[in-house]
C-alpha positions in Angstrom: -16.4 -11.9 3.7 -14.6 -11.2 0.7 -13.4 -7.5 0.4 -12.6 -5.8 -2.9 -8.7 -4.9 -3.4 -8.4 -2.4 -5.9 -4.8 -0.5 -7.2 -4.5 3.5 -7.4 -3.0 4.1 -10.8 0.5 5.2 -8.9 0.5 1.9 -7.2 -0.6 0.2 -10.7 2.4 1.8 -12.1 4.9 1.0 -9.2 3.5 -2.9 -9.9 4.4 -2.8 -13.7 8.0 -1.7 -12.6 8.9 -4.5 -10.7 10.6 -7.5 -11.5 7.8 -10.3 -12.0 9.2 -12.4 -9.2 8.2 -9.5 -6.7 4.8 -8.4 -8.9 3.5 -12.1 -8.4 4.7 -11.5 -4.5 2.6 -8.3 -4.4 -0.4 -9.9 -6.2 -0.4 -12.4 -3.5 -0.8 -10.4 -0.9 -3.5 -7.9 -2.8 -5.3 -11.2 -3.0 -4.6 -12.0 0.9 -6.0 -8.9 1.8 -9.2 -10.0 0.2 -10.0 -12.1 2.9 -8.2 -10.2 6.1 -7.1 -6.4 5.5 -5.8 -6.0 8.5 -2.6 -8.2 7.8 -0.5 -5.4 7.6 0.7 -2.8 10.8 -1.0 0.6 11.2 1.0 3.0 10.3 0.8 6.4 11.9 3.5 9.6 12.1 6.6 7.9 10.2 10.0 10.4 10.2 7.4 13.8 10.6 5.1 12.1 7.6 1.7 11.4 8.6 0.3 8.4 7.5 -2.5 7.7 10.1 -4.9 5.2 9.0 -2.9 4.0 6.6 -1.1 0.7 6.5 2.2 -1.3 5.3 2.7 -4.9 4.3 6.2 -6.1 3.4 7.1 -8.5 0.4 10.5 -9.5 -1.0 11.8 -10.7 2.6 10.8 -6.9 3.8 12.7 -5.6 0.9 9.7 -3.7 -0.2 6.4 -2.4 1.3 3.1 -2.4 0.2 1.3 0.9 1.6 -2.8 1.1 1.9 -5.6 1.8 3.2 -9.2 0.6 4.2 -12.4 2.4 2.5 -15.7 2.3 3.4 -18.0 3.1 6.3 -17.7 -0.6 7.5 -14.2 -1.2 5.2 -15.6 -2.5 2.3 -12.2 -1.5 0.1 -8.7 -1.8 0.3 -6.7 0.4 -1.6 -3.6 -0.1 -2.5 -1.8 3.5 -2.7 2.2 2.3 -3.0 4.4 0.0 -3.7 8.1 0.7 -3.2 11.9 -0.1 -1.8 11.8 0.2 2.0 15.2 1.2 1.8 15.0 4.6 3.7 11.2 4.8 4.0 11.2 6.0 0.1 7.5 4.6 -0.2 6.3 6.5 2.4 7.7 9.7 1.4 6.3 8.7 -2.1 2.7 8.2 -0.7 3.2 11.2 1.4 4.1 12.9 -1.9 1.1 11.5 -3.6 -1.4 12.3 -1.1 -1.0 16.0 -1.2 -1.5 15.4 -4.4 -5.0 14.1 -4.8 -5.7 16.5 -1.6 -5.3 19.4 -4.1 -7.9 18.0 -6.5 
């Protein structure tokens, strides 16, 4: 079964930013997750920030992390809510960041 892989417009921005050697990494694994999203490890309470049911990829030889989540009463969507630097969990700080965010809307 093929799922649908679609981008929040943060995480379409964070993939126009990188360098095109790391955006055709990224792209790869958006299209990987088509097939299997459960690639990536479930993240859950990360430095007080909680990202339960949300999960991380890494690309770049771990140098940065794809964060997202399944949709979908029987996960029919993957969203893609981050891309960033894993140096010092920035992305998920970020994501935390944007969550509240869309929480408020």
């Amino acid at each position: 079964m093929a799922y649908k892989v679609i981008f929040t417009e943060d995480a379409e921005n964070d993939l126009k930013r990188l360098d095109k050697s790391i955006r055709t990494q990224v792209i790869k694994k958006a299209i990987a997750l088509q097939e299997n999203p459960f690639l990536g490890d479930a993240l859950g309470n990360k430095l007080g920030l909680d990202l339960t049911g949300y999960y991380k990829l890494y690309v770049a030889k771990k140098a940065y992390r794809i964060v997202y989540r399944l949709m979908g009463e029987e996960i029919e969507v993957v969203e893609i809510v981050g891309i960033g630097k894993r140096d010092k969990e920035e992305i998920y700080r970020l994501v935390v960041k944007r969550l509240k965010g869309i929480k408020k809307k």
